[in-house]
C-alpha positions in Angstrom: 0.0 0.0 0.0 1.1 3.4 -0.8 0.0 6.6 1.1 0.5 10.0 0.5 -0.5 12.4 2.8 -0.9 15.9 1.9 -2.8 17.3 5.1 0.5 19.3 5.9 1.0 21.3 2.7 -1.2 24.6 1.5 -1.0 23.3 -2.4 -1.7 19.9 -2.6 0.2 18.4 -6.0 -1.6 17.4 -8.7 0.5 14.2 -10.9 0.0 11.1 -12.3 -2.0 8.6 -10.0 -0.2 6.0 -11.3 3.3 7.0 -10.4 3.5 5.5 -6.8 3.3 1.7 -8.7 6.2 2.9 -10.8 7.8 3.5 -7.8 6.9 0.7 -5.5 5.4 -2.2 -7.6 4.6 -4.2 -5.1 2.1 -1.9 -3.9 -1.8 -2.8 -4.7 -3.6 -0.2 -3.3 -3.1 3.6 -3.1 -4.7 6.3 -0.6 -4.4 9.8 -0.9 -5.1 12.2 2.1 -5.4 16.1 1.7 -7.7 19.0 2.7 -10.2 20.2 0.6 -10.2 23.8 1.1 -7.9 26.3 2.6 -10.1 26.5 5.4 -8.9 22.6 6.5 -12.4 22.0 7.8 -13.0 19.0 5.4 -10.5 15.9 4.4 -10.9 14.1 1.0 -9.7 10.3 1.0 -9.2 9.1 -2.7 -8.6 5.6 -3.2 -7.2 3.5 -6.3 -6.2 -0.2 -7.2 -3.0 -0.6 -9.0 -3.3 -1.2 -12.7 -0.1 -3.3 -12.7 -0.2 -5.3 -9.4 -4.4 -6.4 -9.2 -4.2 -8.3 -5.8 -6.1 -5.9 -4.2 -9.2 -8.0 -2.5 -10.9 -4.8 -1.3 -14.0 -3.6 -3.2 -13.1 0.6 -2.2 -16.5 1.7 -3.6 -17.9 0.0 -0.8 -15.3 0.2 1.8 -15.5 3.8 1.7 -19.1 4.1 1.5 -19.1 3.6 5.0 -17.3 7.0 5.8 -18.8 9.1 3.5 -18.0 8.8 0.2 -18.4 6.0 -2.3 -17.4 4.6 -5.7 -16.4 1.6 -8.0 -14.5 -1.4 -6.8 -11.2 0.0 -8.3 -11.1 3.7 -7.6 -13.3 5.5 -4.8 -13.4 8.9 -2.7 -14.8 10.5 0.5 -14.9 13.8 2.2 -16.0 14.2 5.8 -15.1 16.6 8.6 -12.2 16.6 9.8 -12.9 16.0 13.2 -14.0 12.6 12.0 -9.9 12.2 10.3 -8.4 10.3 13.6 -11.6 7.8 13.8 -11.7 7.2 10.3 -8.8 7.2 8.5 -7.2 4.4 11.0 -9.9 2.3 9.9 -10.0 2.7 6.3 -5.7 1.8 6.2 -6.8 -1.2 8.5 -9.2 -2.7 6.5 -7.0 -2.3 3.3 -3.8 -3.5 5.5 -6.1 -6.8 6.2 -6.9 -6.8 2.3 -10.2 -8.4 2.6 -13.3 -7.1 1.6 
């Protein structure tokens, strides 16, 4: 699994989603964590299966429907208040730690 975390920086970069599998092939997941706004009051959680390593068991459209957000069983988001970050962010890398959906 790869995270990137970009809570701690104003501008967030924008880049190809596929470069951390470049990087670390053996990674089947990716999360990416930054703020939504300037104002920090909301976190967005985007979530993608590697297109060259598919052993990735976790259906993410569903895992993160239960914080929020939703989408496909490859690639899925969520946005929630940040107050919310410490409870569910822990949980969302466990369950994709586990790799079971």
């Amino acid at each position: 699994m790869a995270i990137t975390d970009f809570r701690h920086l104003d501008h967030p970069p924008s880049g190809n989603r596929f470069f951390a599998y470049c990087l670390f092939p053996e990674t089947v997941v990716s999360i990416r964590i930054r703020y939504e706004d300037r104002k920090r009051q909301t976190v967005v959680v985007n979530i993608g299966h590697s297109i060259f390593n598919p052993h990735c068991n976790v259906h993410v459209g569903r895992l993160l429907a239960g914080f929020e957000g939703g989408g496909h069983r490859g690639a899925a988001s969520a946005r929630f208040d940040v107050k919310k970050a410490n409870d569910y962010l822990p949980e969302i890398i466990s369950r994709l730690v586990r790799n079971q959906d």
